[in-house]
N, C-alpha and C positions, 0 to 999 in steps of 0.2 A: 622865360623859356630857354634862351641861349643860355641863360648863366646857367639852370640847370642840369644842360646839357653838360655843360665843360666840366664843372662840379663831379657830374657822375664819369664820367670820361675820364677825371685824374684818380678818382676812389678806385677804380676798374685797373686804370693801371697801375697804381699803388700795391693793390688787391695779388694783381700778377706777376708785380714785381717780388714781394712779400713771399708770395709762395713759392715761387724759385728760389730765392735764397733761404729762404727755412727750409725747405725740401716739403713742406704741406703739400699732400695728397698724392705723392710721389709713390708709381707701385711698387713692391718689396720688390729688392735685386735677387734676381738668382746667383747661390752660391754657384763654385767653380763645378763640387758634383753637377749639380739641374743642368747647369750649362753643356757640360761632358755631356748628359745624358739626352740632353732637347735639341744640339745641333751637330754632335759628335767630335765637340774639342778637347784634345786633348793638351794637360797641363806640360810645357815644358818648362825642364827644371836646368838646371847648373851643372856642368858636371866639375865645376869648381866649389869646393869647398874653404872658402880663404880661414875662416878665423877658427876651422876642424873644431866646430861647436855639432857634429853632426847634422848642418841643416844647409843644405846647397844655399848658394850664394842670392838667387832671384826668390828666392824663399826669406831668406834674411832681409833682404832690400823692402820687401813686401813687409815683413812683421815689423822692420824699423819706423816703417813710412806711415803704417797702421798705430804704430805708436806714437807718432806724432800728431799725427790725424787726432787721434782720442784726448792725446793732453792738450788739444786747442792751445798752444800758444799764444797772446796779446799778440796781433802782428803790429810787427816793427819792421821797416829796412831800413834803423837807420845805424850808422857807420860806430864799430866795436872797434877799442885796442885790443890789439890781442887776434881780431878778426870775429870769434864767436860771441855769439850773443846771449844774454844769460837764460836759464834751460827756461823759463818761462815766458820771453817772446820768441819773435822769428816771423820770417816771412817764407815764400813761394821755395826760395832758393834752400832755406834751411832746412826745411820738410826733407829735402834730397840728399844734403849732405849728413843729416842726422841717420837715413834707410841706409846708407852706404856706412856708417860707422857702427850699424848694427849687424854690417857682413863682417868691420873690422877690417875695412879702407877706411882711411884719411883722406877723403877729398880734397878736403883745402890743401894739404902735402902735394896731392898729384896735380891739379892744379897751378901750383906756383912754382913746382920746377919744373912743368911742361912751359908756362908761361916766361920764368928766367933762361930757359933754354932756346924757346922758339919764340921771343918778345912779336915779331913783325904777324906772327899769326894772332895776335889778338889786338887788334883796331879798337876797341874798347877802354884800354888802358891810355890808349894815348901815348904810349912809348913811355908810359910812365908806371911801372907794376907796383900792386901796392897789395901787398899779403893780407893788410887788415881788409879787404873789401872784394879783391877782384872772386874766392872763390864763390861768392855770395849775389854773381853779377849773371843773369840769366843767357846775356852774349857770349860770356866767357865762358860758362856751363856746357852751348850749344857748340862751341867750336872745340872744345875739350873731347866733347862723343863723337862728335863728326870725325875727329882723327883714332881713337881708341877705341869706340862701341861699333859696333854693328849696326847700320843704319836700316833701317824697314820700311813698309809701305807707311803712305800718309792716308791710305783710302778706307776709310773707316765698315766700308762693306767687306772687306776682308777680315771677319770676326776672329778668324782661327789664328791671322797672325798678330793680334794684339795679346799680352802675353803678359800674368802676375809681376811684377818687377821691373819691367819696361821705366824707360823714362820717355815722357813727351813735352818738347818747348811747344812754344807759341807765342807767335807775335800779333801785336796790334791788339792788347799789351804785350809786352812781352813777360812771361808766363813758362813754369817750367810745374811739372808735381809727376808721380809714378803711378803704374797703371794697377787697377788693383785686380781680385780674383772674381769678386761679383762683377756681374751681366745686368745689362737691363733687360726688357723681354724680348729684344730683338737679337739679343748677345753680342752688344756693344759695351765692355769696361766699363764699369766705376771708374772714376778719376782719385788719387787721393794728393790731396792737393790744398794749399792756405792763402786763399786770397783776404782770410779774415772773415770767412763766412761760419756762423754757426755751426753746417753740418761739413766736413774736410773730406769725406769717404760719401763721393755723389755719383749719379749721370750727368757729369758735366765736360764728358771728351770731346762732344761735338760743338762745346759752348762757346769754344775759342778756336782763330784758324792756328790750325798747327803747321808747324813749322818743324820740325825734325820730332823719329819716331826712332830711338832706340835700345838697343839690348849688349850691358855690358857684361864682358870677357873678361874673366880675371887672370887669364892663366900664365900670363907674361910680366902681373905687376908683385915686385919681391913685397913678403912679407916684415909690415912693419910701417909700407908705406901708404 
């Protein structure tokens, strides 16, 4: 009888683990319209335009991140020359720096000469910088927005200010992916984001504790960089 117990006990949570990562029986997200229109959010957009493709910058970051989302990359973190990894792996970090070079920033660029500039801001390196790895590092990622982006609430019942193109860390793992335009039914974000999971574009913002909530500012970084 005991062993039946535990038996059925590990299937059940097997069962639930299984459907969280497949996203089985998950209800359909509301697009950004339903959203606008079921709690009265409105889309903020960019009034940066960096790479003058007609399509504001948190618009771009979203379509980048959406497209990495869909080409499911193999994840991988493990250490490129060169720094990038080839277009068919990637892990948490790359998902962000691939959105961001669909606005046409260079991440890694901004990155390594914020980091050759201001070494003692990032504890992570170890006083040691190293171009092939650190923009790929979710620490360095986190102290990068903390000084450049717009920092925002972390309290997830504040629906209106979670925002298409947003970036969010998270620690305990540490964890980084961007915010997307679908809602769940409470109008809480999609996450879009690769931990190596089947579905990359989920409800999975409150999955992990977050740790920084931000929204970047182009309007100060030259182009090219």
């Amino acid at each position: 009888m005991i062993l039946a117990v535990v038996i059925l006990t590990l299937l059940l949570t097997g069962f639930i683990w299984a459907s969280r990562w497949f996203g089985w029986f998950a209800p359909a997200p509301l697009s950004a319209k339903e959203a606008e229109e079921k709690f009265g959010i409105e889309r903020v957009l960019s009034p940066v335009d960096y790479n003058q493709n007609g399509i504001d910058d948190y618009t771009d970051i979203l379509l980048g991140a959406r497209q990495d989302a869909q080409n499911r990359p193999k994840y991988s973190a493990a250490y490129y020359n060169g720094g990038y990894p080839p277009e068919g792996e990637g892990c948490c970090a790359d998902l962000v720096w691939r959105a961001f070079q669909n606005a046409g920033y260079s991440l890694k660029d901004l990155v390594d000469q914020d980091i050759a500039a201001h070494p003692e801001d990032y504890p992570a390196t170890n006083g040691q910088p190293d171009p092939n790895i650190d923009f790929r590092r979710v620490r360095n990622l986190k102290v990068y927005f903390t000084k450049y982006a717009e920092s925002l609430t972390l309290d997830l019942n504040e629906i209106e200010q979670w925002q298409p193109g947003d970036i969010v860390t998270f620690d305990k793992p540490g964890h980084i992916g961007i915010v997307s335009d679908q809602r769940n039914q409470k109008g809480v974000p999609y996450l879009l984001h690769n931990a190596g999971q089947p579905n990359r574009e989920e409800d999975a913002l409150g999955r992990y504790r977050i740790s920084g909530h931000f929204r970047f500012h182009g309007e100060n970084i030259e182009r090219g960089s």
